[in-house]
MARKE-89043 format. One record per residue: residue in one letter; x, y, z of N, C-alpha, C in turn; residue number from 1. Coordinates in pm, whole numbers. Example, Ala and Ser with C-alpha at 12.3 -4.5 7.8 and 13.67 -1.06 7.14 Angstrom:
! MARKE-89043
SITE  lumlo     n_x     n_y     n_z    ca_x    ca_y    ca_z     c_x     c_y     c_z  loti
SITE      A    1319    -569     780    1230    -450     780    1320    -330     780     1
SITE      S    1285    -225     708    1367    -106     714    1290       3     787     2
//
This chain:
! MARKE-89043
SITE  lumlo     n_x     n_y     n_z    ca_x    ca_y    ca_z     c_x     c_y     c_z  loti
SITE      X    2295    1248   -1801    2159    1257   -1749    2104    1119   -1710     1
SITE      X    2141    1009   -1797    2091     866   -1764    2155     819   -1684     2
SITE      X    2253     909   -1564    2313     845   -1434    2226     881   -1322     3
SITE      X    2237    1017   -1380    2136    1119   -1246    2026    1025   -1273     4
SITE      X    1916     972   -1354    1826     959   -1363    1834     777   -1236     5
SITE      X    1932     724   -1344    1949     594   -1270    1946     606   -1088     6
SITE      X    2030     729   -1053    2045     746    -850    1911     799    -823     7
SITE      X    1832     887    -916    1698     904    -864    1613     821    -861     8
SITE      X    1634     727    -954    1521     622    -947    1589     503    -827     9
SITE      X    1670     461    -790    1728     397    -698    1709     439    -530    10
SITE      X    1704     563    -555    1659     660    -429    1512     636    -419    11
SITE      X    1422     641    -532    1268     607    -487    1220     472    -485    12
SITE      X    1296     355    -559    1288     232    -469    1330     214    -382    13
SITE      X    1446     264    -311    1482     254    -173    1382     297     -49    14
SITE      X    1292     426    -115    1180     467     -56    1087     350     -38    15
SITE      X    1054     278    -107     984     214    -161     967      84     -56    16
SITE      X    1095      87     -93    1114     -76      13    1095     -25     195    17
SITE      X    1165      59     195    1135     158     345     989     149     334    18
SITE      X     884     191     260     711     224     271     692      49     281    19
SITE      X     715     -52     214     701    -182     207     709    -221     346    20
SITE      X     822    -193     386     899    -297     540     799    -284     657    21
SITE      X     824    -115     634     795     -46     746     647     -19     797    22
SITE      X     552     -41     724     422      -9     707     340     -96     810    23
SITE      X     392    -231     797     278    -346     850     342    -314    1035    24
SITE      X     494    -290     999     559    -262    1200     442    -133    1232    25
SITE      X     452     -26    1186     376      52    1202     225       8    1285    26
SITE      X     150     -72    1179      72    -103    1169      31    -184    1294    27
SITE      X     100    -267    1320     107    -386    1443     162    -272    1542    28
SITE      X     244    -212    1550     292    -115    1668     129      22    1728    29
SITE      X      82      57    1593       9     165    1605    -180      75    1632    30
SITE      X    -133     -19    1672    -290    -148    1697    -312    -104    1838    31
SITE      X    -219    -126    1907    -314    -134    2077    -303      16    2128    32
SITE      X    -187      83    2072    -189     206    2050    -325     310    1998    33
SITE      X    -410     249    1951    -496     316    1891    -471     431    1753    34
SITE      X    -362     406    1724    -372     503    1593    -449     431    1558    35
SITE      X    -549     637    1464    -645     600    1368    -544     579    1232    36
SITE      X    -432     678    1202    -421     707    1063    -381     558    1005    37
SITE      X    -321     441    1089    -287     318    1048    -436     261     995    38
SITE      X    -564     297     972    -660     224     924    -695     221     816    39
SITE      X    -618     376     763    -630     451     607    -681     367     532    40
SITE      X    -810     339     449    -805     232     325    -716     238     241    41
SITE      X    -684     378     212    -581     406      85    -441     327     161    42
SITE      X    -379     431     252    -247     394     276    -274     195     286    43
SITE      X    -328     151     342    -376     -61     375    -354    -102     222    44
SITE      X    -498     -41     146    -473    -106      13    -410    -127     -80    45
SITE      X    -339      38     -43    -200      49    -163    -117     -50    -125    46
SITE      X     -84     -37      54      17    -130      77      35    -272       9    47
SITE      X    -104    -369      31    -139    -453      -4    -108    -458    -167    48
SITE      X    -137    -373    -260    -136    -353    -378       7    -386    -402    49
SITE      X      82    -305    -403     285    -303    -354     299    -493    -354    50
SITE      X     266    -516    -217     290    -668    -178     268    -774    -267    51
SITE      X     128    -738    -341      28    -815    -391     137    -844    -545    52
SITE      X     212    -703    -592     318    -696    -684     440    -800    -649    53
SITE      X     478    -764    -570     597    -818    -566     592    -952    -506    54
SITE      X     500   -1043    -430     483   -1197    -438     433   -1215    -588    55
SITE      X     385   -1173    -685     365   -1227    -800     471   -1217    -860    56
SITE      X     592   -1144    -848     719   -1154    -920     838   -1252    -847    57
SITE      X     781   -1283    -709     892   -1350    -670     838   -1460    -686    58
SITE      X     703   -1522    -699     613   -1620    -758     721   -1667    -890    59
SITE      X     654   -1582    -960     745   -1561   -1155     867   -1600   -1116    60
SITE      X     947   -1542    -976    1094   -1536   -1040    1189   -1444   -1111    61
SITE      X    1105   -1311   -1119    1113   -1252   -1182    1151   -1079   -1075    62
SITE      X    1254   -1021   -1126    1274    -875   -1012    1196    -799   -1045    63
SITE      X    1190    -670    -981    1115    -559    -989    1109    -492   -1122    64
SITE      X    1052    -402   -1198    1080    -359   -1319    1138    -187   -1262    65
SITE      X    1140    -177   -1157    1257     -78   -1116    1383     -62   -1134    66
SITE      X    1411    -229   -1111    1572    -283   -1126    1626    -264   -1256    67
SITE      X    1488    -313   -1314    1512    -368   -1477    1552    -211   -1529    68
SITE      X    1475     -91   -1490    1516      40   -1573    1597     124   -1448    69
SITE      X    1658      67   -1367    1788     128   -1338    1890      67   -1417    70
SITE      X    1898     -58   -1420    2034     -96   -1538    1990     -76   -1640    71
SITE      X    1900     -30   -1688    1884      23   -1867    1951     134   -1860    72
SITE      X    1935     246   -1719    1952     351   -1737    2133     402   -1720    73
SITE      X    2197     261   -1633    2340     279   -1599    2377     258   -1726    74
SITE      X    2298     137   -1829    2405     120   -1965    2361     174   -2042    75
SITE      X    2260     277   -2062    2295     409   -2156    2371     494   -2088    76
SITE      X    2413     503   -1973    2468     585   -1884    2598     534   -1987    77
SITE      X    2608     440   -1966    2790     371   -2001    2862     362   -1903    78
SITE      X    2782     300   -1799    2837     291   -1642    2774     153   -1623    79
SITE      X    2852      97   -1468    2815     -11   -1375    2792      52   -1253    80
SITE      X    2709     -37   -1178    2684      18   -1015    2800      30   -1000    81
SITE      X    2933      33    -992    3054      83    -953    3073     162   -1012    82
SITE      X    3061     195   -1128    3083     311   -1196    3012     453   -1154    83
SITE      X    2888     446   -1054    2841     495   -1057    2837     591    -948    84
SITE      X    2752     706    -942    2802     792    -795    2837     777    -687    85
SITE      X    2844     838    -606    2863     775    -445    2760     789    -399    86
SITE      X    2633     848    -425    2506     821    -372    2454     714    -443    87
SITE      X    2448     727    -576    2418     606    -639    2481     504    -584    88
SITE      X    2621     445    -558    2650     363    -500    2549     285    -352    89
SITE      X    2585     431    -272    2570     373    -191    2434     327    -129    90
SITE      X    2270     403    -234    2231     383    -223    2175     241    -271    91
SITE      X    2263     164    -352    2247      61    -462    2280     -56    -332    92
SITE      X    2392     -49    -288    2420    -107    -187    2324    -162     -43    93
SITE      X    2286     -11     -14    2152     -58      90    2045    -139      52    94
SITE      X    2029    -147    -100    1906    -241    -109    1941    -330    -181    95
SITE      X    2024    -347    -234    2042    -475    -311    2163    -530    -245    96
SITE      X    2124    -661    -120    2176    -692     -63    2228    -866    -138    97
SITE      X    2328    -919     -75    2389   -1027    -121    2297   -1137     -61    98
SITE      X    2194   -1140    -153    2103   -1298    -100    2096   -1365    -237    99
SITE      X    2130   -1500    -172    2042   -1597    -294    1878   -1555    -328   100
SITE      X    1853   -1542    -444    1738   -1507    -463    1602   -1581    -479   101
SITE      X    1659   -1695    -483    1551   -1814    -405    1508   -1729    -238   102
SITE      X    1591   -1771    -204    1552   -1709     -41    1493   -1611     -33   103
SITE      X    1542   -1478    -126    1460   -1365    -100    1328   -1382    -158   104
SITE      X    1279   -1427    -255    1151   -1461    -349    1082   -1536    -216   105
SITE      X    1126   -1661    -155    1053   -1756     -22    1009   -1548      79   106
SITE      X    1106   -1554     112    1101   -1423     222    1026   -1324     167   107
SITE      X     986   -1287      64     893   -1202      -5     750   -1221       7   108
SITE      X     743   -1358     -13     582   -1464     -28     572   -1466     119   109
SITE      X     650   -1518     223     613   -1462     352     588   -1371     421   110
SITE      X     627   -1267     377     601   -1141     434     502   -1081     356   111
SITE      X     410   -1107     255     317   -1050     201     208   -1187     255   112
SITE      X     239   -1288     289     160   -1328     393     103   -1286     524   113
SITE      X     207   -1226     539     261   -1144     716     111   -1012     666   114
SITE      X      97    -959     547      34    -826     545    -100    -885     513   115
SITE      X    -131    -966     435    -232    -990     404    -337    -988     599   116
SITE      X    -245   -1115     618    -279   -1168     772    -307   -1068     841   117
SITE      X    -240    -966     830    -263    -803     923    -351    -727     894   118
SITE      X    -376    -737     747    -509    -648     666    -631    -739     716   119
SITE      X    -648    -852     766    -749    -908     839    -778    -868     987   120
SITE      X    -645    -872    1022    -672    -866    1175    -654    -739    1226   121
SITE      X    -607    -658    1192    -589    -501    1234    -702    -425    1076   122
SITE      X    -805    -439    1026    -875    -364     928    -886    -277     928   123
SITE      X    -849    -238     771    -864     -58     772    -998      -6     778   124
SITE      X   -1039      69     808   -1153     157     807   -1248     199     707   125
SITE      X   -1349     179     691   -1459     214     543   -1446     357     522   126
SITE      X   -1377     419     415   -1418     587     391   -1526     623     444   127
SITE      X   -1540     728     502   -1685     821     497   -1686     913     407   128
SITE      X   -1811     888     322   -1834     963     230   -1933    1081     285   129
SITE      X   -1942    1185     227   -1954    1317     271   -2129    1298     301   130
SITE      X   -2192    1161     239   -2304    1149     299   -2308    1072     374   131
SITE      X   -2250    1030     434   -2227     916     599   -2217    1023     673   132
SITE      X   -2177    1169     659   -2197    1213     779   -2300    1290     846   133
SITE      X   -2346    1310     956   -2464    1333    1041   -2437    1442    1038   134
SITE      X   -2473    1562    1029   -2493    1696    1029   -2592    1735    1145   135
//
């Protein structure tokens, strides 16, 4: 069970990093475009929230605590990422790529620069609350 558990949780940081990457392209793509739904406060702030996480750990030096309880979960498993499924594999593979981790921590702090900078210049939208609206 602590394998299955390990490829499911590997599968929703992989999500994860996909919602991370992909959000701010969106975002800059869906600008002159006029999408509204790119203004979402929720979907902006969470994003920001996410970012705001992970430059404070690449700040620290420190990985995700995703990482940290997928290998808790391979070595109660009594497995290694090789040991482990072929989805598990291969999803282990797509995201945990072969970088010095200096570099990726620098590339992390930049690109949550990159969002911040975008949450200024492309702004999300103020909720309307059910009394903002004109009837």
């Amino acid at each position: 069970m602590p394998s299955l558990l390990a490829d499911i949780l590997v599968a929703a940081h992989l999500a994860i990093v996909v919602f991370v990457v992909g959000t701010p392209f969106l975002v800059f793509l869906g600008w002159p475009l006029k999408w509204r739904w790119i203004r979402n406060p929720l979907l902006r702030f969470g994003h920001l929230a996410i970012m705001a996480y992970i430059v404070q750990n690449a700040i620290r030096g420190e990985l995700c605590f995703l990482t940290h309880w997928e290998s808790a979960l391979r070595g109660q498993a009594g497995e290694t990422v090789e040991e482990a499924s072929f989805v598990g594999r291969m999803l282990h593979s797509i995201l945990f790529v072969q970088v010095d981790q200096d570099l990726l921590h620098q590339i992390y702090v930049g690109f949550g620069a990159f969002v911040l900078a975008l949450t200024f210049l492309v702004r999300p939208k103020r909720a309307k609350l059910p009394a903002d609206r004109a009837d």
